[in-house]
DOKEZA-68515 format. One line per 4 residues: number of its first residue (from 1); their letters; for each residue x, y, z of C-alpha. Coordinates in Angstrom, 1 decimal. Example, Ala and Ser with C-alpha at 12.3 -4.5 7.8 and 13.67 -1.06 7.14 Angstrom:
<sites>
1 = AS = 12.3/-4.5/7.8  13.7/-1.1/7.1
</sites>
This chain:
<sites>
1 = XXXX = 120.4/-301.2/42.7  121.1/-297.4/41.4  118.8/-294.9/43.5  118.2/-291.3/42.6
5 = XXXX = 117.7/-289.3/45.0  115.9/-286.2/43.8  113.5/-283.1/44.7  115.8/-281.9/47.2
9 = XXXX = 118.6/-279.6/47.2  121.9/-280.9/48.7  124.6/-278.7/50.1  127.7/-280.9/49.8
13 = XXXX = 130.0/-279.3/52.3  132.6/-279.3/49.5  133.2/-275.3/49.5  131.0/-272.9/50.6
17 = XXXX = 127.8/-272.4/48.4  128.3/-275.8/46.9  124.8/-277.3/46.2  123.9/-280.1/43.6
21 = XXXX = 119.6/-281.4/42.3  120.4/-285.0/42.8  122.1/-287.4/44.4  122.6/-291.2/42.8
25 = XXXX = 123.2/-294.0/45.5  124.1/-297.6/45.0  124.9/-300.3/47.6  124.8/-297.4/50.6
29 = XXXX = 127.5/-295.2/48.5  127.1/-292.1/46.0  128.4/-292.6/43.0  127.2/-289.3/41.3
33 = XXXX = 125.8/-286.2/42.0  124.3/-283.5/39.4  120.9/-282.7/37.9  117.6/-284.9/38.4
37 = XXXX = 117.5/-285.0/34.6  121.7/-286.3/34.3  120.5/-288.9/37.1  117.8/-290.0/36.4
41 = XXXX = 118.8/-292.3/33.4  121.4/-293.8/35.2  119.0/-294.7/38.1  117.0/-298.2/38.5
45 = XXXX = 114.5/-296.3/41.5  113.8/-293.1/42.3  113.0/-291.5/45.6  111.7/-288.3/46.4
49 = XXXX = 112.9/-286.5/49.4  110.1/-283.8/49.3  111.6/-280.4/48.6  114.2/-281.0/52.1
53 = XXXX = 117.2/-279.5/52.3  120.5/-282.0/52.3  123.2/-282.4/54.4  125.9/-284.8/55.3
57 = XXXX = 125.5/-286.8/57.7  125.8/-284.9/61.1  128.4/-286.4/63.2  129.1/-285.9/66.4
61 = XXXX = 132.8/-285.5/67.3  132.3/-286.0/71.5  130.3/-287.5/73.2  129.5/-290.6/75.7
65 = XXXX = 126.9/-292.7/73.8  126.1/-294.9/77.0  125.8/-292.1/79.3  123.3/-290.3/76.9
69 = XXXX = 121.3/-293.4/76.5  121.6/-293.7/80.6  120.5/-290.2/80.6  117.5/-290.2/78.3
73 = XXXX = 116.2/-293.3/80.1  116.7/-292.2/84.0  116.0/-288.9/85.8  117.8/-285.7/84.7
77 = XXXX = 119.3/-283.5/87.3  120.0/-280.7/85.0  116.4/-279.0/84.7  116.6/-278.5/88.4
81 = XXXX = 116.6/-275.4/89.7  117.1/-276.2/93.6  117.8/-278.0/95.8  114.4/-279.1/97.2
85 = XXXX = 113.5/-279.6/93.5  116.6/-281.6/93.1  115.8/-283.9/96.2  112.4/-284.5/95.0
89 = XXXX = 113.3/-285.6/91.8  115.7/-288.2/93.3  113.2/-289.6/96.2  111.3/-290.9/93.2
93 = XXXX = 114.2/-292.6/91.6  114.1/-296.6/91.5  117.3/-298.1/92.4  118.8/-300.2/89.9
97 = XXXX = 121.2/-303.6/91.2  120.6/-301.6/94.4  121.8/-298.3/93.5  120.5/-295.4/92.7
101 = XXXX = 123.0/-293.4/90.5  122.1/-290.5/88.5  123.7/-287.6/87.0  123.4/-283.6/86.1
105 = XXXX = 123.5/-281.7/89.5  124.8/-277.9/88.6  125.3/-275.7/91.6  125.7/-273.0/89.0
109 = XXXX = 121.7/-273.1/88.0  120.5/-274.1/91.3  119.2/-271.3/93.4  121.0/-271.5/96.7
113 = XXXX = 124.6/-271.6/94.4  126.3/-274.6/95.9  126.2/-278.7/95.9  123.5/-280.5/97.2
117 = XXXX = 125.0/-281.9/100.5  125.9/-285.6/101.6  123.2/-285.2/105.1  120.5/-284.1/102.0
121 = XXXX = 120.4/-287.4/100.8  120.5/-289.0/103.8  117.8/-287.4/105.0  115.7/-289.0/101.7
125 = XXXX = 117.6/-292.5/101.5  119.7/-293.7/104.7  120.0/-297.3/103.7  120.4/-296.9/99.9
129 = XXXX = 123.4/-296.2/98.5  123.1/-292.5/96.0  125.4/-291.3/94.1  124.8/-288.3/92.3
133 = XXXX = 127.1/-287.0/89.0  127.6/-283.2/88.6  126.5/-282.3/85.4  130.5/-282.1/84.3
137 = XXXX = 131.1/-285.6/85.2  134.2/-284.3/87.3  132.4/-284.2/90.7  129.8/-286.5/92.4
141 = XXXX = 128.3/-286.4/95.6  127.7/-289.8/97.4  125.6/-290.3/100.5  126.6/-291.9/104.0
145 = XXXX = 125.6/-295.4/102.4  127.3/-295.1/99.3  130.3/-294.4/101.7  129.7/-297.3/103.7
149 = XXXX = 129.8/-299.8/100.7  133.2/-298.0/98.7  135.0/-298.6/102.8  135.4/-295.1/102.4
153 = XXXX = 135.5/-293.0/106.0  137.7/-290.1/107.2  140.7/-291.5/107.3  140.8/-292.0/103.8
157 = XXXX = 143.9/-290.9/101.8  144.1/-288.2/99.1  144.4/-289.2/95.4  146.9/-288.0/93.0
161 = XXXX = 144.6/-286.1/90.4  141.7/-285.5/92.6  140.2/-284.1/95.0  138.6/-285.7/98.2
165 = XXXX = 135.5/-282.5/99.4  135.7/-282.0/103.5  133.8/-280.0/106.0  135.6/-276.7/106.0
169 = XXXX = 137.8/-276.9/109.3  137.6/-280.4/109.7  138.5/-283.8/108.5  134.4/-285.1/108.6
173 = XXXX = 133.4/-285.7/104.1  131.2/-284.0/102.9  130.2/-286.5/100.3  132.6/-284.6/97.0
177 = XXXX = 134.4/-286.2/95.2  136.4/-284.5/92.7  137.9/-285.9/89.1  140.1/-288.9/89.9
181 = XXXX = 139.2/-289.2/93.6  135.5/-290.6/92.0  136.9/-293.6/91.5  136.5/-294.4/94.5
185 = XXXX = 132.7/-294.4/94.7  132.3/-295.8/91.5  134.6/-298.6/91.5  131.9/-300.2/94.3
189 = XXXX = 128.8/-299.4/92.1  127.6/-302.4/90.5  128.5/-303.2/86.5  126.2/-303.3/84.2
193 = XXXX = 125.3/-306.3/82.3  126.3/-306.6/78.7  122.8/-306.5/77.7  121.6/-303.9/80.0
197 = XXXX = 124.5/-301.7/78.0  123.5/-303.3/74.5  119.9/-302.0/75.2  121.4/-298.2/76.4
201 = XXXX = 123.2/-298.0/73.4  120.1/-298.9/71.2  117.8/-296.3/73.2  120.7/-294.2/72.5
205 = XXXX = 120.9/-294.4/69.3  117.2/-294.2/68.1  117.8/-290.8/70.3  120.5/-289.8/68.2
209 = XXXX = 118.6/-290.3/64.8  115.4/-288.2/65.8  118.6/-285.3/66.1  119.8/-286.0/62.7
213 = XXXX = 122.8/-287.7/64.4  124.4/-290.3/61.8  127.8/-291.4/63.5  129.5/-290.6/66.8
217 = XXXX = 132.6/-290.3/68.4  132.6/-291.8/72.2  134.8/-293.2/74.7  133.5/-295.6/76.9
221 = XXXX = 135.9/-298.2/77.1  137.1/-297.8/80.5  134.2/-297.7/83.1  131.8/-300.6/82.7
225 = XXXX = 134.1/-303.3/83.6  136.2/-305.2/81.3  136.3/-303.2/78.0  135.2/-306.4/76.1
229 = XXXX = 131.5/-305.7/78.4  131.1/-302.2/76.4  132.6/-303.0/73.1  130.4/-306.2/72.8
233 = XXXX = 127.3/-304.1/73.8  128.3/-302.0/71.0  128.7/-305.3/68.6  125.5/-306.2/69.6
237 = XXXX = 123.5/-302.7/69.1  125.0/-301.1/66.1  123.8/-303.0/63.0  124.2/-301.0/60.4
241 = XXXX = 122.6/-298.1/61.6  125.2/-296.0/63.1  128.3/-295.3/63.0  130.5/-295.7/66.0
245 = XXXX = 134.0/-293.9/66.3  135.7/-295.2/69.7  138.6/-293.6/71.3  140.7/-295.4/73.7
249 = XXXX = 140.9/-294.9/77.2  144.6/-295.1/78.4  144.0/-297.8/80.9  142.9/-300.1/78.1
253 = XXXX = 144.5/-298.5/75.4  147.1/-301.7/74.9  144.2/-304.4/75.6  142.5/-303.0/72.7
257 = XXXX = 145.1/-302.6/70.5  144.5/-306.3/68.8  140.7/-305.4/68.4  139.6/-305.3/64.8
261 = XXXX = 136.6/-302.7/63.4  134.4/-302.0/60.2  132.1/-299.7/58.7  130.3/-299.2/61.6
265 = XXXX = 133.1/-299.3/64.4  136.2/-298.0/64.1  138.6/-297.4/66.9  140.5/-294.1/67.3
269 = XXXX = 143.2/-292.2/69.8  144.2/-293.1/73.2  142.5/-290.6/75.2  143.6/-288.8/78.4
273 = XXXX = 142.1/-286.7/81.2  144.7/-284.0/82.0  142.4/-281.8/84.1  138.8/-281.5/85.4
277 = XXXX = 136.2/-278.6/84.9  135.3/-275.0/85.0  132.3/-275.5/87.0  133.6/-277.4/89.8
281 = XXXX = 137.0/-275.6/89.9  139.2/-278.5/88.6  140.5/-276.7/84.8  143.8/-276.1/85.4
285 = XXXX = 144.7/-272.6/85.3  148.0/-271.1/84.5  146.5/-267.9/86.8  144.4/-268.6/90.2
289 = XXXX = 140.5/-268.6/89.8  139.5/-265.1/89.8  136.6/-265.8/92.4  138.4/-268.6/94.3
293 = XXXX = 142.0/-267.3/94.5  143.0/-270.3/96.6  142.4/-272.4/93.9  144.4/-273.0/90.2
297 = XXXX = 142.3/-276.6/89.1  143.6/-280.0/89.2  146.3/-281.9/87.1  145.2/-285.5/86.7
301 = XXXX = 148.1/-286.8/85.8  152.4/-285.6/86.6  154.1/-284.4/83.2  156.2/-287.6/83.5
305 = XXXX = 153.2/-289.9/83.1  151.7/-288.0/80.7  154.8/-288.6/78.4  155.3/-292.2/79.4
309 = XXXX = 151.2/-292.6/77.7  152.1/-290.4/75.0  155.2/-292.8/74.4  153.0/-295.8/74.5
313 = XXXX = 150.3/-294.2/71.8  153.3/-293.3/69.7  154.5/-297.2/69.7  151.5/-298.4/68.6
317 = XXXX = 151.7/-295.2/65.8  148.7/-293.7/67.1  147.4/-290.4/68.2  146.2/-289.2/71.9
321 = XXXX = 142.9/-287.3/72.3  143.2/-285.2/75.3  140.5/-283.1/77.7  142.2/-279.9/78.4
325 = XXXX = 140.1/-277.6/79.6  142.4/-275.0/81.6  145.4/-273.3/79.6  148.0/-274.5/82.1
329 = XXXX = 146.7/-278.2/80.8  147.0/-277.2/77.5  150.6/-276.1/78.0  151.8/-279.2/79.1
333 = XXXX = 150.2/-281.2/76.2  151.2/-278.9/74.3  155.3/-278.9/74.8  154.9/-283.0/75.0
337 = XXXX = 153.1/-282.8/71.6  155.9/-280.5/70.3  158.7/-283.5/71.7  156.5/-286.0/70.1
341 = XXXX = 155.5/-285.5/66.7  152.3/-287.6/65.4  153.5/-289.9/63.2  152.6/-288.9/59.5
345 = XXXX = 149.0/-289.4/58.7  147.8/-289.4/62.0  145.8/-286.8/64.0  146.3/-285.7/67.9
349 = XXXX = 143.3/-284.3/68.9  142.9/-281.8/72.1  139.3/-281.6/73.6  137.0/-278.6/74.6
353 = XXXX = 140.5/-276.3/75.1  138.1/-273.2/76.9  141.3/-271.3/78.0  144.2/-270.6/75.8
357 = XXXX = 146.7/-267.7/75.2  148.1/-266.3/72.1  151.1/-268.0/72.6  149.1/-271.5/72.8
361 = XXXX = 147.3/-270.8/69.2  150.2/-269.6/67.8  151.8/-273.1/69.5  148.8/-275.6/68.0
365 = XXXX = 148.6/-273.9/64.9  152.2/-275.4/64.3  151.6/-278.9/65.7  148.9/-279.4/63.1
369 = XXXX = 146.6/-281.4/65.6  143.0/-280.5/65.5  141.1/-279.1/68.4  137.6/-280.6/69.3
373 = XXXX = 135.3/-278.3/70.9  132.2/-277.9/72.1  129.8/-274.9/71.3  127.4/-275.2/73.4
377 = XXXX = 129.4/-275.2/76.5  129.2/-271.5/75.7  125.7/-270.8/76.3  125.9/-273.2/79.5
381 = XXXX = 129.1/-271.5/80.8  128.0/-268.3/80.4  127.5/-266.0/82.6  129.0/-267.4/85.5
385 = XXXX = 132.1/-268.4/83.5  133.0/-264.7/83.5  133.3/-264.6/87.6  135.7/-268.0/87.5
389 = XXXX = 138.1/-266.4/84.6  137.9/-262.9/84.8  137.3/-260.1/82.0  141.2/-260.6/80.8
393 = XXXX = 141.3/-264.3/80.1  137.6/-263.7/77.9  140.0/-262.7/74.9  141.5/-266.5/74.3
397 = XXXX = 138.3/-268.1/75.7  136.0/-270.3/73.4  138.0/-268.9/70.8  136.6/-271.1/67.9
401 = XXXX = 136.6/-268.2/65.4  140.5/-267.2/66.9  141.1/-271.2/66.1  139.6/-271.2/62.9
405 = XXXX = 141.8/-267.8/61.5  145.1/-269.3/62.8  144.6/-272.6/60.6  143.4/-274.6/63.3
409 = XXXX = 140.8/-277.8/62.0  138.3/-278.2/64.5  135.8/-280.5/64.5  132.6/-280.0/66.9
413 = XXXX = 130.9/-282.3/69.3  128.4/-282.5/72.6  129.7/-284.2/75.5  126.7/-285.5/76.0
417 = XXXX = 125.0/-286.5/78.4  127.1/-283.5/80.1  125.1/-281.1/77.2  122.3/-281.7/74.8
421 = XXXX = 123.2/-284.0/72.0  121.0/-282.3/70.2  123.7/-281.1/66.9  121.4/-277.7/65.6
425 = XXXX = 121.6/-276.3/69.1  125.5/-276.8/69.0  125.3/-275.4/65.2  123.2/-272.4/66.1
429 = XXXX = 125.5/-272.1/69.7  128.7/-271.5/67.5  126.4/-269.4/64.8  125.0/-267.2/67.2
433 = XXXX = 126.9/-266.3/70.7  125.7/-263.0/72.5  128.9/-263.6/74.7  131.3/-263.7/72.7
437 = XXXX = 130.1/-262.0/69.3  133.7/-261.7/67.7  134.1/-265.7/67.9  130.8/-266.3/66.1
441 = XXXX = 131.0/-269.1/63.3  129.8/-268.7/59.2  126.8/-271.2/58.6  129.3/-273.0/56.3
445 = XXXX = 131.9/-273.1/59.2  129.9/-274.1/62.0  128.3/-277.6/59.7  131.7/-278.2/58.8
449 = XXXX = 132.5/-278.9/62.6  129.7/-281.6/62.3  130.5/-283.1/58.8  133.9/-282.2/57.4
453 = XXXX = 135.7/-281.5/60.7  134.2/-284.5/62.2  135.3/-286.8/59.4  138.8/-285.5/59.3
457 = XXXX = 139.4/-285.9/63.6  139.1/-289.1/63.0  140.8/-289.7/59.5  137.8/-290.9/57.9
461 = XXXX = 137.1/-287.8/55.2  137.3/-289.6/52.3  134.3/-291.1/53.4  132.6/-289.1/55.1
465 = XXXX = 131.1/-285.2/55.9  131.1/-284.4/52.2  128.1/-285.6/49.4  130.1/-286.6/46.4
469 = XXXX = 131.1/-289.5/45.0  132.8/-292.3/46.6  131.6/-291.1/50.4  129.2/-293.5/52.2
473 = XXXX = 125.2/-292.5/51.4  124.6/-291.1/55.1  122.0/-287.8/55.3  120.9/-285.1/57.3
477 = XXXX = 117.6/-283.8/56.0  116.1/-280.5/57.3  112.9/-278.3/56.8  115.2/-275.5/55.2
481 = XXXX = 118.6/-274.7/54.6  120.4/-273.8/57.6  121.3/-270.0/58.3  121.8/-267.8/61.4
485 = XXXX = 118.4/-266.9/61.3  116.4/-270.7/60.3  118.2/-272.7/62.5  116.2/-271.0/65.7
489 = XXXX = 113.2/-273.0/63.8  114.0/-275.8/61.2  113.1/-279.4/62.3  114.8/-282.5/61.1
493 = XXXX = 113.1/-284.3/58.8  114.9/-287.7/58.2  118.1/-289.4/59.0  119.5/-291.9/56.3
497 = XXXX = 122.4/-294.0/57.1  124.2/-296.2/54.0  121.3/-295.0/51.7  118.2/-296.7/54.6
501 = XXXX = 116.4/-294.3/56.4  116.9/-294.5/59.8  114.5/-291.7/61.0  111.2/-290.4/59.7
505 = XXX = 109.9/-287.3/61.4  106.4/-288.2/60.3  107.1/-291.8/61.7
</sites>
């Protein structure tokens, strides 16, 4: 059946400016756009979308679906502002197999300015194991039990790639863990069950729609078990509701290889954690930490293994996604992607990339990969990013704009649950940043990270980001067309996925 989808204007994301009456749908693709009155003869149905403003689908390009459906159904450690605030919230938390595991502790919003401490939870649960997530997900504190149950004690050894937290002066823990030293709490936490992730993905997901969110881009693959446990949960939740892009974590990068997708699943990059944070110290810097001169970050993995994974992905003829945070990170991706050339028609991706150099952009700019960032790390970073980096390394910092005018793609994403999911806060982050002014984004620009730039990360943008014919019938609808100054107020309206709305605001 032919749809027309009219009284609405639609901004098509095909060049800036770009806007069409009327969009005609059949069997969840458009197959012409124009004027109500060129439409409407075509059409077998019309539907009215109410004088709403038009979008692609919003996409996002980042994120960890499961850990934003654990978030949104659990306690969130991020709105506290203390510590006793913090230990309230988890002395009313319900353990679940006999854990108690949340996540979004930020010593830089808490008032005392440091980690909540191992002999703090204690205090509140000495025969439950707790295991608490920084908000990063490149530090978590564990409590004496937790310790207990992992057969971790001081005489533990360090881990390549992490970093293993002590009481200054001595070798008692302090309950830290740092990037790859985690693993050793969370290996002993209990898996979930297949459908205790199908039914986080489906919370999830209705989440996701209420925020215009049409598709996603997640990697989960590698921490609930098997990978078969996550990717059926996904089977089972998706439908045809959502579209699901899923990277490839190296350690199951090969297992997958033989694993088959569709409209709603596809499978992307192998992807790679080089380094850790800014907030807890573990970016790897080329330069020391300005306010913690002992310190220059963390390097997950040796350049060696890096390359050996970079050779793997390349003999399968696929692309790595990689979390570099520091510029020192960068740099060594950087010179192995130079070696390695994707093959043709496939993308390398680098994620968040919040330090760089001239030299760097000048570097990626010739690689042709595309750089996935996220904007509103900027109005979480800031101010107390300035004291970590100092004034001098501001200039190639969050340099979206600098990315953009050196002929770098980017596409734009969350991280959630680490930020909101929420895509008009990141649109109106990279639209509006007192911080950094001169990297500020066009209106036009900052969708694109969510629609066009999205589409193309992944390789799918000749179906979607754009509204024109031949691209999958997936929607954003708003109160108003999105500028610098509406998006501090406009609302999402509806969310329609292969022509079926998903999401009705007044619903």
């Amino acid at each position: 059946m032919k749809i027309v989808l009219k009284d609405a204007t639609f901004v098509t994301m095909t060049e800036p400016g770009h806007q069409v009456e009327s969009v005609l749908i059949e069997d969840g693709k458009i197959i012409h756009t124009g004027s109500y009155q060129e439409l409407k003869a075509l059409a077998d149905k019309e539907r009215s979308l109410e004088g709403k403003v038009v979008y692609p689908g919003l996409i996002d390009s980042h994120m960890h679906l499961i850990g934003h459906g654990q978030k949104i159904l659990s306690a969130d450690l991020s709105v506290c502002t203390s510590i006793r605030e913090l230990l309230d919230m988890v002395s009313t938390a319900s353990p679940v197999s006999g854990w108690i595991v949340l996540e979004g502790w930020n010593d830089n919003t808490l008032m005392e300015q440091r980690p909540p401490l191992r002999e703090e939870l204690d205090a509140i649960y000495p025969d439950t194991p707790v295991v608490l997530k920084r908000i990063c997900r490149h530090a978590l504190l564990a409590n004496s039990k937790a310790l207990e149950l992992a057969g971790i004690d001081e005489k533990v050894e360090e881990v390549s790639g992490g970093v293993i937290g002590r009481v200054s002066g001595t070798n008692q823990l302090n309950g830290l863990f740092y990037d790859e030293a985690q693993q050793l709490i969370t290996k002993a936490i209990p898996e979930l069950s297949i459908d205790d992730l199908s039914f986080i993905i489906k919370e999830s997901i209705k989440n996701l729609h209420s925020l215009g969110l049409t598709g996603g881009h997640s990697e989960d693959m590698a921490y609930y078990g098997a990978y078969t446990n996550p990717l059926t949960a996904y089977r089972n939740a998706l439908g045809t509701s959502f579209r699901a892009h899923l990277l490839r974590h190296h350690h199951v990068f090969e297992e997958m290889n033989h694993e088959k997708g569709d409209e709603f699943l596809t499978f992307g990059c192998m992807k790679i954690f080089m380094d850790g944070s800014l907030g807890g110290h573990t970016a790897w810097l080329s330069e020391p930490y300005t306010d913690e001169p002992q310190l220059q970050g963390v390097a997950i993995h040796t350049k060696e293994a890096l390359e050996n994974m970079l050779k793997t992905a390349r003999s399968y003829g696929a692309g790595i996604a990689v979390h570099v945070i520091g510029d020192k990170a960068t740099e060594q991706v950087v010179e192995l992607l130079e070696a390695y050339p994707a093959p043709e028609g496939i993308m390398d991706r680098l994620i968040h990339v919040n330090v760089l150099s001239e030299n760097l952009v000048t570097r990626i700019a010739k690689l042709g990969v595309m750089c996935d960032i996220q904007p509103m790390f900027v109005p979480s970073d800031f101010p107390w990013v300035k004291d970590r980096l100092g004034e001098q390394r501001l200039d190639y910092a969050y340099a979206w704009k600098t990315l953009l005018e050196n002929g770098i793609g980017l596409a734009g994403g969350s991280d959630a649950p680490i930020e909101t999911a929420d895509p008009l806060l990141g649109i109106q982050a990279a639209m509006n940043n007192p911080y950094l002014p001169h990297q500020e984004l066009s209106a036009f620009e900052a969708i694109s990270l969510y629609t066009t730039g999205a589409a193309r990360i992944a390789g799918q943008q000749d179906r979607f980001g754009q509204i024109a014919p031949g691209f999958f019938a997936d929607f954003t609808v708003v109160s108003e067309e999105i500028t610098k100054e509406s998006i501090v107020h406009l609302t999402i309206e509806a969310t329609l996925v292969n022509g079926e709305t998903v999401y009705r605001k007044d619903q």
